[in-house]
C-alpha positions as CSV (number, residue, x, y, z in Angstrom):
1,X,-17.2,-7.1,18.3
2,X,-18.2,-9.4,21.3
3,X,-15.9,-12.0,22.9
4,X,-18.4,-14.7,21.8
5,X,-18.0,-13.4,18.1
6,X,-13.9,-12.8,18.2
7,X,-14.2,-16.3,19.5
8,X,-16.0,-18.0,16.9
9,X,-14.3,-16.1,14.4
10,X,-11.0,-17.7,16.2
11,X,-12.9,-21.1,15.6
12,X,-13.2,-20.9,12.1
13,X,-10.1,-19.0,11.5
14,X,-7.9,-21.6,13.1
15,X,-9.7,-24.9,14.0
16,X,-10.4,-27.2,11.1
17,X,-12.2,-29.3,13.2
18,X,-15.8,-27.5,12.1
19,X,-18.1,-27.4,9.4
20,X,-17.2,-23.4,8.8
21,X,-13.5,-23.9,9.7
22,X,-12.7,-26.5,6.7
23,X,-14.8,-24.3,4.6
24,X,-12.8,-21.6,5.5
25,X,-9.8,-23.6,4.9
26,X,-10.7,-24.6,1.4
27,X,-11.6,-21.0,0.3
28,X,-8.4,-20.3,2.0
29,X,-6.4,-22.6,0.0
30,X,-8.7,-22.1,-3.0
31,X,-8.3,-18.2,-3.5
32,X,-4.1,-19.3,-2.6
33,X,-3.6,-21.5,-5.9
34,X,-5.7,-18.9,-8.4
35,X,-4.0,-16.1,-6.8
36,X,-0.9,-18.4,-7.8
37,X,-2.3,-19.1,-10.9
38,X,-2.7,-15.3,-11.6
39,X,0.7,-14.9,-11.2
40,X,2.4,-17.5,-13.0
41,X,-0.4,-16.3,-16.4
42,X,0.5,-12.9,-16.1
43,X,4.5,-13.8,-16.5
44,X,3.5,-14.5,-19.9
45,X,3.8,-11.0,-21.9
46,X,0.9,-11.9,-24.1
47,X,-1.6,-13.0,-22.1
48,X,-0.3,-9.9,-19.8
49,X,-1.1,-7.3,-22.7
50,X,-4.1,-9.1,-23.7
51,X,-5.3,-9.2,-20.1
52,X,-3.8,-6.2,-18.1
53,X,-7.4,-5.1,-16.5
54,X,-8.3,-8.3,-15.7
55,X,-5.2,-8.9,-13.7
56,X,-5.2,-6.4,-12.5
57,X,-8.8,-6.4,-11.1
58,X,-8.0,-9.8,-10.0
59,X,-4.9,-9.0,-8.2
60,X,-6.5,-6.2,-6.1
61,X,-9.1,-8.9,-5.1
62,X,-7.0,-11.5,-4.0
63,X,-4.9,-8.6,-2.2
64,X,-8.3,-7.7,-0.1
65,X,-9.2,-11.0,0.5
66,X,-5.5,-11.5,2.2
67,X,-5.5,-8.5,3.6
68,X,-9.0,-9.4,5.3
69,X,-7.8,-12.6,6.6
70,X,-4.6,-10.8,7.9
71,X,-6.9,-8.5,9.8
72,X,-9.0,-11.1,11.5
73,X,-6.3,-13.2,11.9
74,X,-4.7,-10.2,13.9
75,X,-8.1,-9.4,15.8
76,X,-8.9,-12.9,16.9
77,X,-5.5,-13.8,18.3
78,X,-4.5,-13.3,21.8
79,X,-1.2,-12.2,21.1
80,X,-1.8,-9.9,17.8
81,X,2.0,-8.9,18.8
82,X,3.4,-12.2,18.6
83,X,1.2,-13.5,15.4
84,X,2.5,-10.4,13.4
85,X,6.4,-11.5,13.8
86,X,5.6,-15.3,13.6
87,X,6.5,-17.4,10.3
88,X,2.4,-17.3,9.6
89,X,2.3,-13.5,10.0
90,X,5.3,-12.6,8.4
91,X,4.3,-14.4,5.4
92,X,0.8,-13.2,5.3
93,X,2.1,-9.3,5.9
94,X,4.7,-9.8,2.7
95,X,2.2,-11.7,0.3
96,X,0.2,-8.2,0.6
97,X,2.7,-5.2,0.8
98,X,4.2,-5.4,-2.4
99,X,0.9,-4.4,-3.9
100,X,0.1,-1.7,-1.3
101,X,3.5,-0.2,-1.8
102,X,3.4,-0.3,-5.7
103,X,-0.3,1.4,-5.4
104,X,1.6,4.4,-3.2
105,X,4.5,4.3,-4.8
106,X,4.4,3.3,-9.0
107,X,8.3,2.8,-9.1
108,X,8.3,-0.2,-6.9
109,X,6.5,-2.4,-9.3
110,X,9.4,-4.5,-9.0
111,X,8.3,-5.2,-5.7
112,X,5.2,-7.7,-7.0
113,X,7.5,-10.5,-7.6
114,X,7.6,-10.9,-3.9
115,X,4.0,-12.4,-4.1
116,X,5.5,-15.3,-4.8
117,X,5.4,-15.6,-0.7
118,X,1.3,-16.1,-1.2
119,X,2.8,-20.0,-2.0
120,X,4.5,-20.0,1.3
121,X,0.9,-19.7,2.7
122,X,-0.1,-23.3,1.2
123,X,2.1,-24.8,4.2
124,X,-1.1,-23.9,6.2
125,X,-2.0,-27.2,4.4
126,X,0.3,-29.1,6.2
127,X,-1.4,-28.8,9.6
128,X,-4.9,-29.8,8.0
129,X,-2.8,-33.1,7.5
130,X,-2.2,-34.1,10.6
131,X,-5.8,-35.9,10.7
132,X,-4.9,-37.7,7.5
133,X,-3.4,-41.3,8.9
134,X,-1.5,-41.5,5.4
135,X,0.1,-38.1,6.0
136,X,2.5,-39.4,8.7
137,X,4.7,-40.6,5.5
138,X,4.8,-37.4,4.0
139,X,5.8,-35.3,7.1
140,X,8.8,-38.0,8.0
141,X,9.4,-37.4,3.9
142,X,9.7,-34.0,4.4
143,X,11.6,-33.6,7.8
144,X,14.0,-35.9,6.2
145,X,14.6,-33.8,3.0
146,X,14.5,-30.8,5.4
147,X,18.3,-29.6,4.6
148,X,17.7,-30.5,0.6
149,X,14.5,-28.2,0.9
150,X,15.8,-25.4,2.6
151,X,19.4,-25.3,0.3
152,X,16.3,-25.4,-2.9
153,X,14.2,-22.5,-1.4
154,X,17.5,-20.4,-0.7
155,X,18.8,-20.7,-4.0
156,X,15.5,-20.5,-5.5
157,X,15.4,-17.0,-3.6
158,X,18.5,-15.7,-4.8
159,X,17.7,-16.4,-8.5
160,X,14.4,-14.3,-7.9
């Protein structure tokens, strides 16, 4: 690919300042909360048996569509390196794997309940906000409740 497409791509991908980049965004966060969705409706055993190949068809469709993003995300970024091992690309790599491992190995089924890090991927929302004047509430909110948040998620963890 050229430098003038990795860097449009890199526009779209992580400004939100462009027509194509809050598209992007939207799909983004769109194809987040059905994946979500997915999972939380195929927790329930009957609509599970009832539904098995549509989740499943599903599930592999949301996992290329992440695994897509993942990819360009990698190609467009300067430091591939150093996006991989951040927060971002850490939780984009395990909202992904679970599936790819269960595909090569059946036994680690088990592992799918780990796409519950796909939600972690909704904090992308956060930086959207920061051009929202009534955000600055929410943000103080939060880094205020940080402590009360992070003893939640850990707990919440260790349950799952």
């Amino acid at each position: 690919m050229s430098d003038a497409l990795k860097n449009r791509l890199y526009q779209i991908i992580f400004k939100t300042e462009t027509k194509e980049g809050r598209a992007y965004d939207i799909f983004l966060i769109l194809s987040i909360t059905l994946s979500t969705l997915l999972i939380i409706f195929e927790s329930v055993d009957g609509l599970f048996y009832q539904y098995r190949n549509v989740f499943s068809f599903f599930e592999w469709f949301f996992v290329i569509i992440f695994s897509i993003e993942y990819i360009l995300r990698l190609y467009v970024v300067k430091d591939s390196k150093g996006y991989a091992f951040s927060f971002y690309g850490l939780v984009d790599l395990f909202s992904i794997l679970p599936a790819y491992i269960s595909f090569f190995i059946p036994a680690a089924r088990f592992l799918m309940v780990i796409r519950v890090f796909r939600l972690l991927r909704l904090f992308r929302v956060f930086k959207m906000m920061r051009y929202v004047e009534e955000s600055g509430t929410l943000i103080r909110a939060l880094r205020a409740s940080r402590p009360k948040i992070t003893v939640f998620l850990f707990t919440i963890i260790f349950i799952v």
